[in-house]
Structure formats: structure tokens, C-alpha cells
C-alpha positions as CSV (number, residue, x, y, z in Angstrom):
1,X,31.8,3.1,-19.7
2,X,29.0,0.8,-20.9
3,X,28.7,-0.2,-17.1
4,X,28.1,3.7,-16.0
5,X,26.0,3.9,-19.4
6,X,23.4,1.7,-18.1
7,X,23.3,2.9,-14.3
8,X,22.8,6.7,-15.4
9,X,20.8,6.6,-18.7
10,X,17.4,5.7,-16.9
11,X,18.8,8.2,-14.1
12,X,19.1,10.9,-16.3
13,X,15.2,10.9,-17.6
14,X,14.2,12.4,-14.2
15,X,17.4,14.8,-13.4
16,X,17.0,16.6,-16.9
17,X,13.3,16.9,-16.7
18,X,14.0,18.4,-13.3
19,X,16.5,20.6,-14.8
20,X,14.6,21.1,-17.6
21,X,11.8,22.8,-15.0
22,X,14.3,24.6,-12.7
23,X,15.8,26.1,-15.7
24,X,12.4,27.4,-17.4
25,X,11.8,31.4,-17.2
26,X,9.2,30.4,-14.2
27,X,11.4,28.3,-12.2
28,X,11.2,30.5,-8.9
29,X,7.1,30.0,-9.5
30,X,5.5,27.2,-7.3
31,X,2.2,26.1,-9.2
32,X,-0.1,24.7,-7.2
33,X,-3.0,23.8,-10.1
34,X,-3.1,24.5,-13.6
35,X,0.2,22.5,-14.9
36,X,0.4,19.8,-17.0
37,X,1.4,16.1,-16.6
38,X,4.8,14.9,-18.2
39,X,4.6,11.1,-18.8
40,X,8.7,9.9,-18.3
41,X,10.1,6.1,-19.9
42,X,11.8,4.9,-17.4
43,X,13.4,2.2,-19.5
44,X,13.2,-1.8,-20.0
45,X,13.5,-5.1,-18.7
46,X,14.6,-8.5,-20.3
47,X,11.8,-11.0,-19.0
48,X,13.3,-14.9,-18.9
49,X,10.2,-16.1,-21.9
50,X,12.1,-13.8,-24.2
51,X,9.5,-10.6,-23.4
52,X,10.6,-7.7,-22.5
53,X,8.8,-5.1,-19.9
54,X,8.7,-1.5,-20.1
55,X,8.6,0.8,-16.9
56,X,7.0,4.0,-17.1
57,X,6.2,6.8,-14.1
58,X,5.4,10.7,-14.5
59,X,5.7,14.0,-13.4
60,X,3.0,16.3,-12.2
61,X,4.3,19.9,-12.4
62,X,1.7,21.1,-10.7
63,X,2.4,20.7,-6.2
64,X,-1.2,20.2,-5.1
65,X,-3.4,19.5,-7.7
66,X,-3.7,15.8,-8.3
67,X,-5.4,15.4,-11.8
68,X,-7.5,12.4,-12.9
69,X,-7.3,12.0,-16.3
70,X,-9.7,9.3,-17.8
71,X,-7.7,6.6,-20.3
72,X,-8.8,7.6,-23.6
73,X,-7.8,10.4,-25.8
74,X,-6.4,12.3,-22.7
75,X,-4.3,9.4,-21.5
76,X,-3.6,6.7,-24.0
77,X,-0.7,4.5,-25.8
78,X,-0.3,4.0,-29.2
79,X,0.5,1.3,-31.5
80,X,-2.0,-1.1,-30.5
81,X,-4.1,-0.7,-27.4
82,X,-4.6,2.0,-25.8
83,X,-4.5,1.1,-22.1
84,X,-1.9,-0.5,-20.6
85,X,-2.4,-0.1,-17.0
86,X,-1.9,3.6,-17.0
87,X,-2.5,6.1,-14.0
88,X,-5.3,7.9,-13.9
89,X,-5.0,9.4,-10.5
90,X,-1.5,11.7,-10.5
91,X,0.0,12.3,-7.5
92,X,2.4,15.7,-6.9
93,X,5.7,16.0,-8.6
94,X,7.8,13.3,-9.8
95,X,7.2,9.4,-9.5
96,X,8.9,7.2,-10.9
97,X,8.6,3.3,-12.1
98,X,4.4,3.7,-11.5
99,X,3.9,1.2,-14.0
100,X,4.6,-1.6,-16.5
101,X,3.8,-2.9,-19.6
102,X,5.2,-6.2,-21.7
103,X,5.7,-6.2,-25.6
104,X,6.5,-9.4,-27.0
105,X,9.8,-11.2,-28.3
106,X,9.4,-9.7,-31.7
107,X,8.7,-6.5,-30.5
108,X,12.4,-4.9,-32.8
109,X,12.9,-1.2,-33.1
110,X,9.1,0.2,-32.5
111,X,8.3,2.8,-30.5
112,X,5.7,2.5,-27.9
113,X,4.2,6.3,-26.9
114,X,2.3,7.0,-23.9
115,X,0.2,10.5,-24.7
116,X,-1.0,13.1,-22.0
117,X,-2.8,15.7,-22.6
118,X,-3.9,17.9,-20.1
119,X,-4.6,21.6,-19.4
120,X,-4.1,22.4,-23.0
121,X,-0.5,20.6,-23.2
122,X,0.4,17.4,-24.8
123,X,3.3,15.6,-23.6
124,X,4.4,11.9,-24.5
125,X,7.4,9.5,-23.5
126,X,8.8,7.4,-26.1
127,X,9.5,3.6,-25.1
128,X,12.2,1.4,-27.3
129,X,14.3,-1.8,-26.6
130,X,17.1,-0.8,-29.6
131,X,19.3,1.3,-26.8
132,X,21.0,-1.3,-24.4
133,X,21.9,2.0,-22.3
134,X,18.1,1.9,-21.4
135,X,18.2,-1.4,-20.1
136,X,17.3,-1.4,-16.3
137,X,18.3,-3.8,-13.4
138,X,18.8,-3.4,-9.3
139,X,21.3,-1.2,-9.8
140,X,19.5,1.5,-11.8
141,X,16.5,1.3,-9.3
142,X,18.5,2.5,-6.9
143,X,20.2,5.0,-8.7
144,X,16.8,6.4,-9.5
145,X,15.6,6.3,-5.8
146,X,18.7,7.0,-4.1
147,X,20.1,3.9,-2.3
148,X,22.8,3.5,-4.4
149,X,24.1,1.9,-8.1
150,X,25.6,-1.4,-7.1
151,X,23.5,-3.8,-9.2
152,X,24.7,-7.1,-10.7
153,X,26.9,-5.6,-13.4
154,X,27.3,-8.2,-16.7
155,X,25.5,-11.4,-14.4
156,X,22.8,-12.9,-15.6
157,X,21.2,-13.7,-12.1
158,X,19.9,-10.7,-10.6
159,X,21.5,-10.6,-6.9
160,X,18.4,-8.9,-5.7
161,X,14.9,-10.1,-6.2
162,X,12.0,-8.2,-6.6
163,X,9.7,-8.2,-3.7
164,X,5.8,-10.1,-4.2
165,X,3.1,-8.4,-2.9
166,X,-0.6,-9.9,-3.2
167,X,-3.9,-8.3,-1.8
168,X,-6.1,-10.3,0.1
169,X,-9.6,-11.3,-0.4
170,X,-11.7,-10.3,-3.9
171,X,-9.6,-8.6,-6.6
172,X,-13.2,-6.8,-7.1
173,X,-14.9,-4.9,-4.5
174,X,-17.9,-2.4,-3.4
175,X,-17.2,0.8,-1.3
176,X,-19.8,3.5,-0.6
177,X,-18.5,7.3,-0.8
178,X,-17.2,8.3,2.8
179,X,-17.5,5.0,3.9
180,X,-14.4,3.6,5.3
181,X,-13.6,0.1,3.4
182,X,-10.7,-2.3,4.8
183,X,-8.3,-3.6,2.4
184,X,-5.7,-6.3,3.6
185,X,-2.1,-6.4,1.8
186,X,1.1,-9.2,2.7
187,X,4.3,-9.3,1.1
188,X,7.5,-11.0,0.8
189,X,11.1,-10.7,-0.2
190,X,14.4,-12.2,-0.3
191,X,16.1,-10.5,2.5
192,X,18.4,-8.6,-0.1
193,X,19.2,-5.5,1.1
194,X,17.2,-6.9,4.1
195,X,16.8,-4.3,7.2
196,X,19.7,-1.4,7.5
197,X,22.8,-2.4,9.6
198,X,23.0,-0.5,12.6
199,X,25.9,2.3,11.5
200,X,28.9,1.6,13.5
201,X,30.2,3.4,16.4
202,X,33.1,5.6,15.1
203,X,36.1,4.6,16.6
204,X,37.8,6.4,19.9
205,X,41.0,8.4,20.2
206,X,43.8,7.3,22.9
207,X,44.2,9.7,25.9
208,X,47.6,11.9,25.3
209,X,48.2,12.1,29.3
210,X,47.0,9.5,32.1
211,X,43.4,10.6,33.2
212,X,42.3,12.3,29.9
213,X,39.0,11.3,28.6
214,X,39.1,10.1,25.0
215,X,37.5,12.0,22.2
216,X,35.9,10.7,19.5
217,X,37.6,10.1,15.9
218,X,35.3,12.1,13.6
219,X,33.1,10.3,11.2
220,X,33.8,11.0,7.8
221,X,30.6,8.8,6.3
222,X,28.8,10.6,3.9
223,X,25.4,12.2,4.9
224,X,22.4,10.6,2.9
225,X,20.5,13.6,1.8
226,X,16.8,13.0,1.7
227,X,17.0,14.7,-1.5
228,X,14.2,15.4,-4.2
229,X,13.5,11.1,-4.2
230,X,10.8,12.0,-1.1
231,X,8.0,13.5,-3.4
232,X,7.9,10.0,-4.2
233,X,5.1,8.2,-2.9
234,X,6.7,4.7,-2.2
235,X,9.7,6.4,-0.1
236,X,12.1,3.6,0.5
237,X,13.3,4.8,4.1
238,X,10.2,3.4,5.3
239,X,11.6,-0.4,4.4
240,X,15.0,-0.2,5.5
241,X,14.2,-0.9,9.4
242,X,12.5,-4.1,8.4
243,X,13.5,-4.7,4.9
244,X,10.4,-4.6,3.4
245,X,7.4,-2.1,3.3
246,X,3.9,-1.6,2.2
247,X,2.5,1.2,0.6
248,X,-1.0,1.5,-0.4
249,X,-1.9,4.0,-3.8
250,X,-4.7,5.8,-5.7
251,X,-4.3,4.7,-9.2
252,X,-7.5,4.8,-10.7
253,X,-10.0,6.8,-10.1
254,X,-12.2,10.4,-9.6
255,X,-11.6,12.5,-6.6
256,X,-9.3,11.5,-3.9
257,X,-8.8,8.8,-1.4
258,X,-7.6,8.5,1.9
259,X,-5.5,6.3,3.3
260,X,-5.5,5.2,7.8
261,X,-2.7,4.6,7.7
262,X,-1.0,4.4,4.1
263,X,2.4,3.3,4.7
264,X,4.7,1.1,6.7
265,X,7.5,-0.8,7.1
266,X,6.6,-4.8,7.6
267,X,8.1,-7.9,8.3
268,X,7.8,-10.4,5.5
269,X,4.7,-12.8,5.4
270,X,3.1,-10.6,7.8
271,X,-0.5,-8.7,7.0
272,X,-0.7,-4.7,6.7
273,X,-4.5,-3.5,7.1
274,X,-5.5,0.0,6.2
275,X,-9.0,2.0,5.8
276,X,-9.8,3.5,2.7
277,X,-12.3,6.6,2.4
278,X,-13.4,7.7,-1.1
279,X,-14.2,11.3,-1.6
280,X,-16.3,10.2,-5.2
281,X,-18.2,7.3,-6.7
282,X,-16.9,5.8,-9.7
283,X,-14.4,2.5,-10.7
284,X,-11.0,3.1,-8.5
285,X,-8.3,0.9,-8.7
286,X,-6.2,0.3,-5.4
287,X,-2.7,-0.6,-5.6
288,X,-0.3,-2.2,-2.8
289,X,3.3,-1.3,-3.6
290,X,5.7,-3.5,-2.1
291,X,9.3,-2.2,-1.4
292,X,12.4,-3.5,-0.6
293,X,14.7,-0.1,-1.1
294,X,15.5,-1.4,-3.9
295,X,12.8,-3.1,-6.3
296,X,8.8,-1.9,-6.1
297,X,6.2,-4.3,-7.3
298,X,2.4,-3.7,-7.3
299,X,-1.0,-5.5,-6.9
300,X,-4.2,-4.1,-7.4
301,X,-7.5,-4.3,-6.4
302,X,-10.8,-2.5,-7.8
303,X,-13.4,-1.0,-6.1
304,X,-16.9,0.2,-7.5
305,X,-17.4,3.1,-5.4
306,X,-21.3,4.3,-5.1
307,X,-23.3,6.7,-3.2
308,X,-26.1,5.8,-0.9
């Protein structure tokens, strides 16, 4: 039980805040502005110094309007400091493990609360380490993205390891407002998943009578449904050819940026170049997510954007 505990508990977060929203007296009503932002704990990690990091994402009810809301008393975290590498730039619907924060050894039974507050509505997630049922590995990534629950059970060692991703050139940049800026990103992996098998032929019935023609055994293999998972923005079918993709993200940041091209699967060690347009001056933080279908990790670059 303790074994399903663990796989579904971090699951659960997004399926009964999408219940939650289907279930409201305006569930047949698609918003496109005007909704609020519903910060999600996504659960925790043990880290191998004794640390612990906490995974956080969101979901934007509203389906086009992509808010920035500045860190301070909009967008904040309490105890202690108030940013901890927090959007600020929210993309559409519901996206999950956008971000992470350490809290030390000692951290015990506190409770670490991201705030939003926007369009009139405050809405918080809780963080805490005291529920080992919140404790995430592989196998509860992929639960929450859809590529499965097999993770490494009661083993210390992880079976998969987390991608690296690292931008190239200055972590700290200049950009002019619709003026394309290149940014260069390369990652790696361990080959675990590694690229999708090929799905096997299924297998041929014999003839009945001398000169009839086979037919074909049907295939019983469950359909993957693309399923709500593909309002995320780091969509993990776009790894499984090569094992390994790239996606590039708003994070920080006024107004909206576009990405030629945004996403793609690469091979490992190999560069990914895209050009960036900024639609409004201000400090913007660029973020590479690296994705194996199972894991995503992030680096970040940021980029003073000014008019000429």
C-alpha cells in the first residue's frame, strides 16, 4: 500500500484540482482571461547532503491569458525569503514540477507556503517533509506526466538519472524589444528510458486452407491517450524518438516571448539553437528544460530586455 501511497499522492494534487474545476457550477465555461492562478506542491526530494528539495508547478485557470505576476506581495513564500525561484510568467492550464527549492537538514515539520494572489483571489500550496506519502522519485514523475509509475521502489539508487542541461555562453545577457536574440542550449542523459523501441509487429495468423492469405492477430496493447498531460509545456513525446529533448521557457518576465523554434527532441551532447523575440523591455529569465520522459531539469539564463 505504502508503495501505491507514494506513486499516487503527488499524482493526486493535479487530478483533484482538475476535478475540483470540472466539478465547480462553471465547469462547462471556458475562461479565457480573468481567472486566477492556483500555485500546486508537487512534493519532495531527499538530496544525498541530507537537504531536501521541494518541487512546485501551477495551474492557470484561465486558457489564454498568461499573467505575469511580479515576486512580491502578489507572488511570494513565507517563512524566510520570499523568492525562491518562482514563475512570474504563467503559461495556460496546468504545469507541473516548474520549479524547485532546497530547505535544509533541520528543516522538521514546517510549512513552506507559496502565496498567489491575483485577480482578487488568493491561493497558496503548502510544502512539508513530515508525509513520506509526498515523497517523489522516477516513478512519480511519470505518473504525473503520463509515461508510466515504474520507479525504483524501496532502492536507494535511483535507476533513472535526471537529465543536465546547461546554457551556453553568459548566464547574463542584453536583448532589444523585437529584436531576435540567439540563445544556445546542450544536454545530456543517461540513456534511461533512452529513445522508444520500435512497437513490435503483431504477430500473424496461419492460413486455415492452402492459398489463404494470413490475417493479422489483433493487437490488444493499450492506446496511450494524449490526455490532459499536453497543456504541459515540456511535453515528453517530443524526447522519446531520441531520448532526450530540449525545451526553451518564459519564466520571468513582462509581456510575452517567442520562441523559433521552442522545442525539440536532441541527441545527447549535441547543441539546440533557437531565436528569442521579446514583446516588452524589462529583466526576463530564460529557462532550458531538459527532458528525458521521465525527469525535467532546468537552466536559466537572464536577459535585460530594452527598447531602442
Amino acid at each position: 500500500m505504502r508503495f501505491l501511497a507514494r506513486y499516487c499522492s503527488a499524482f493526486a494534487v493535479s487530478t483533484v484540482l482538475l476535478f475540483a474545476v470540472w466539478q465547480s457550477s462553471e465547469a462547462q465555461t471556458i475562461f479565457r482571461s480573468g481567472q486566477s492562478v492556483q500555485p500546486v506542491f508537487e512534493g519532495w526530494e531527499r538530496n544525498p547532503d541530507g537537504t531536501f528539495t521541494m518541487w512546485f508547478g501551477y495551474m492557470n485557470r484561465n486558457y489564454e491569458e498568461q499573467p505575469h505576476v511580479p515576486v512580491g506581495e502578489n507572488n511570494f513564500f513565507s517563512p524566510g525569503q520570499a523568492d525562491r525561484g518562482q514563475p512570474t510568467h504563467f503559461y495556460n492550464r496546468r504545469q507541473n514540477f516548474m520549479f524547485s527549492t532546497v530547505v535544509p537538514a533541520d528543516w522538521g515539520d514546517q510549512q513552506l507556503i507559496w502565496t498567489m494572489r491575483h485577480e482578487g483571489q488568493d491561493h497558496k500550496a503548502v510544502g512539508w517533509l513530515f508525509d513520506v506519502n509526498w515523497e517523489i522519485d522516477e516513478g512519480v514523475w511519470r505518473a504525473n506526466r503520463s509515461t508510466g509509475i515504474r520507479g525504483r521502489g524501496d532502492a536507494i539508487e535511483m535507476v533513472n538519472k535526471p537529465p543536465t542541461v546547461s546554457i551556453l555562453g553568459s548566464m547574463a545577457v542584453t536583448a532589444y524589444v523585437d529584436e531576435p536574440l540567439t540563445l544556445t542550449a546542450t544536454a545530456s542523459d543517461d540513456n534511461n528510458p533512452g529513445p522508444e523501441k520500435p512497437a513490435a509487429r503483431p504477430p500473424q495468423a496461419q492460413p486455415q486452407q492452402e492459398g489463404e492469405k494470413p490475417l493479422p492477430i489483433a493487437n490488444f496493447a493499450p492506446i496511450r491517450s494524449e490526455g490532459p498531460i499536453q497543456q504541459q509545456m515540456v511535453k515528453y513525446r517530443l524526447a522519446t524518438p531520441t531520448g532526450l529533448a530540449i525545451t526553451w521557457l518564459h519564466h520571468r518576465g513582462p509581456g510575452m516571448v517567442k520562441f523559433e523554434p521552442q522545442a525539440k527532441g536532441v541527441e545527447p551532447g549535441k547543441e539546440f539553437q533557437t531565436t528569442v523575440l521579446f514583446s516588452e523591455p524589462g529583466t526576463h529569465v530564460i529557462r532550458a528544460a531538459a527532458d528525458d520522459t521521465g525527469f525535467v531539469r532546468y537552466a536559466d539564463v537572464t536577459v535585460e530586455v530594452r527598447r531602442r
